[in-house]
Phi, psi and omega in degrees: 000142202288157147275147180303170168282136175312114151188066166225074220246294174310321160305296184204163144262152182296163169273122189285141197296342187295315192295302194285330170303316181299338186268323207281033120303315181278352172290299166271265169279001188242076190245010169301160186294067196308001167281358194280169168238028185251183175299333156277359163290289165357270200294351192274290171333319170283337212263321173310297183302341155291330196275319212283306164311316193278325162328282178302334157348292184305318189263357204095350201268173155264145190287013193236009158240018191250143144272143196255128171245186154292302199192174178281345206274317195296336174318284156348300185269343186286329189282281177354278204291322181270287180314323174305325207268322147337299186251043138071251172224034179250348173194115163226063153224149195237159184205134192199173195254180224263323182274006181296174197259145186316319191291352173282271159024269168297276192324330189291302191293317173307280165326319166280346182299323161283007163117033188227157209264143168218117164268102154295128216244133203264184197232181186240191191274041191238350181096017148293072208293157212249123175282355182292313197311272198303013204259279182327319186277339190285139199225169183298346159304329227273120174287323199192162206243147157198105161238131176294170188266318162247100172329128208269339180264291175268350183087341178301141180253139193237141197294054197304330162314261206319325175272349152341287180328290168344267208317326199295297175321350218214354165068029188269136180261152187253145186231096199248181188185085168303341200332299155209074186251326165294108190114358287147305160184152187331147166229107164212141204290278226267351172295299180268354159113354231257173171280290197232155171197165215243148155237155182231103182293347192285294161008313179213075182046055147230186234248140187291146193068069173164145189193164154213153159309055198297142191200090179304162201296143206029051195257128167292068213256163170240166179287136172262352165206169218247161173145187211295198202252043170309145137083007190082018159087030189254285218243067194285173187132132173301137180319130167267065206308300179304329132347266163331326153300299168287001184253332169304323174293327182291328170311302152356262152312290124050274210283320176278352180220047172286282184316312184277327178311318157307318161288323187292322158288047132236313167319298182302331178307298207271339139312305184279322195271011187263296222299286199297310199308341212246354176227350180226116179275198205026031134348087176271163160237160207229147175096195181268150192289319241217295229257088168230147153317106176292014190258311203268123208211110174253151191214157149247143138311091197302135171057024174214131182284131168352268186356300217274302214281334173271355177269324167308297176264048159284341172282002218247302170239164186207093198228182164205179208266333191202225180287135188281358166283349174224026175302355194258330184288173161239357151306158191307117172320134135313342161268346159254013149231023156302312181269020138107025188276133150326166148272029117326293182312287197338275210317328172282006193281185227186097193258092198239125168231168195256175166198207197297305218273355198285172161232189203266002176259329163331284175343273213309275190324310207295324181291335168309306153292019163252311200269322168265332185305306162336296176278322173315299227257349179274152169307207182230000000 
């Protein structure tokens, strides 16, 4: 039996073969400790500080502002959670949008539990957040800012410059949570404006368990959990060095096959959806039409539950309904009903993303196969 087609490009990526080849030395015979000072602590340590380089690359940065995570959710919480513990008791309000992803999210809610004052900020119905919004919420309190750059669900992309412009002014540190956004369409810190900004290495063909931080130079974070002095004493743990390797090569790549990967994932994106729209009417799409992700196409199905229509074409396609961290409920995404979706829509909706490896005859079957599992599974 054939495996269905891929277009959960946004859950995860396969590990690119360029990636795997760079991590397995490190795996093996280069299996030092980088904290050591004999020859295999050595080689293991430049190979961090290269990775470390090709990272900041990718985004604009320097490499002496990037931290090394686990993942983006801990990325996430070192930003929050570290700016909070930084400014002590001289600023306690947080501000973030209606649409963040739980790992932003949750540390946010966790800070008010402990006394901090937090304004969510809502979006429009396109999953847009209003940088006027957040000009309004913001108070002489207010420590730090954290709106994502690309929605993890519909893909609308957010004016993170223009609230930038803001925050600097008003003397607010700023937070984006790049996840998938990198690799995907330009990312660069000073371009947008941001403090801190968050990576996934899965995100983008490297490997799950491992992420970083970015922390522009004198951004004020404290460490949120203790051990030895790892990461500028931010990130303690010995270094997950073959990782970490391998997110320098992805970084890499990334970065060099940017300007064509982005047309080219928008031609296959704006394929299934021309293939479905032209066969299922009254087809919404969710997000924004332009300022999106080229990869991602979210949508509903009219008269049909996801759930049902991806169990139907499960030989066929392999989608989710949203974020895969919570794909299993069947409550409504919290991001559709940030823009404000019936549970009609909600229910039909449908997340389909492309990525390096799909083609445009995939496209073509996958959409096919979606248009019948439709007309089965939809209602007359």
């Amino acid at each position: 039996m054939n495996a269905p087609i891929y277009l959960d490009y946004n859950a995860t990526t396969p590990v690119a073969p360029e990636v795997l080849e760079a991590m397995l030395p490190f795996l093996c015979e280069h299996f030092g400790n980088p904290s050591s000072t004999h020859p295999f602590g050595r080689l293991a340590a430049q190979a961090v500080a290269e990775a470390r380089s090709q990272v900041a690359a990718l985004i604009g940065a320097r490499a002496h502002e990037m931290v090394f995570t686990g993942c983006a959710t801990e990325a996430n919480n070192l930003a929050l959670l570290g700016v909070a513990r930084a400014h002590g008791g001289t600023k306690r309000h947080l501000v973030v949008s209606a649409i963040e992803h739980p790992a932003v999210m949750a540390p946010a809610q966790h800070l008010q539990e402990e006394g901090w004052r937090l304004t969510v900020v809502p979006v429009d119905d396109f999953g847009r957040v209003s940088p006027q919004d957040i000009a309004q919420a913001l108070r002489p309190d207010t420590a730090l800012v954290s709106v994502m750059h690309a929605n993890n669900e519909i893909g609308t992309i957010q004016p993170i410059r223009e609230i930038a412009h803001i925050t600097r002014e008003r003397g607010v540190l700023l937070h984006t949570d790049a996840a998938q956004s990198a690799g995907k369409i330009p990312v660069d810190v000073d371009t947008l404006g941001v403090d801190l900004l968050t990576l996934a290495g899965h995100k983008f063909y490297a490997t799950k368990g491992v992420g970083a931080l970015y922390i522009r130079q004198n951004t004020p974070v404290r460490h949120i959990s203790f051990g030895a002095d790892h990461e500028r004493g931010l990130r303690p743990g010995t270094e997950n060095v073959p990782a970490i390797v391998g997110l320098g090569v992805a970084a890499q790549l990334a970065r060099e096959r940017l300007p064509q990967a982005s047309s080219r994932l928008r031609e296959l994106r704006d394929q299934l959806h021309a293939l479905l729209i032209e066969a299922i009417p009254g087809l919404i799409l969710n997000g924004h039409p332009e300022q999106r992700l080229p990869n991602t196409l979210h949508v509903s199905f009219p008269g049909a539950s996801g759930r049902r229509l991806l169990d139907q074409a499960s030989h066929i396609v392999a989608a989710s309904l949203g974020s895969a961290c919570h794909s299993e409920h069947d409550a409504v995404s919290g991001v559709l009903a940030a823009i404000g979706a019936d549970s009609v829509r909600a229910t039909g909706a449908v997340r389909l993303s492309v990525g390096r490896m799909t083609t445009p005859d995939e496209v073509s079957r996958a959409a096919s196969g979606l248009i019948e599992a439709w007309r089965t599974v939809a209602s007359p």
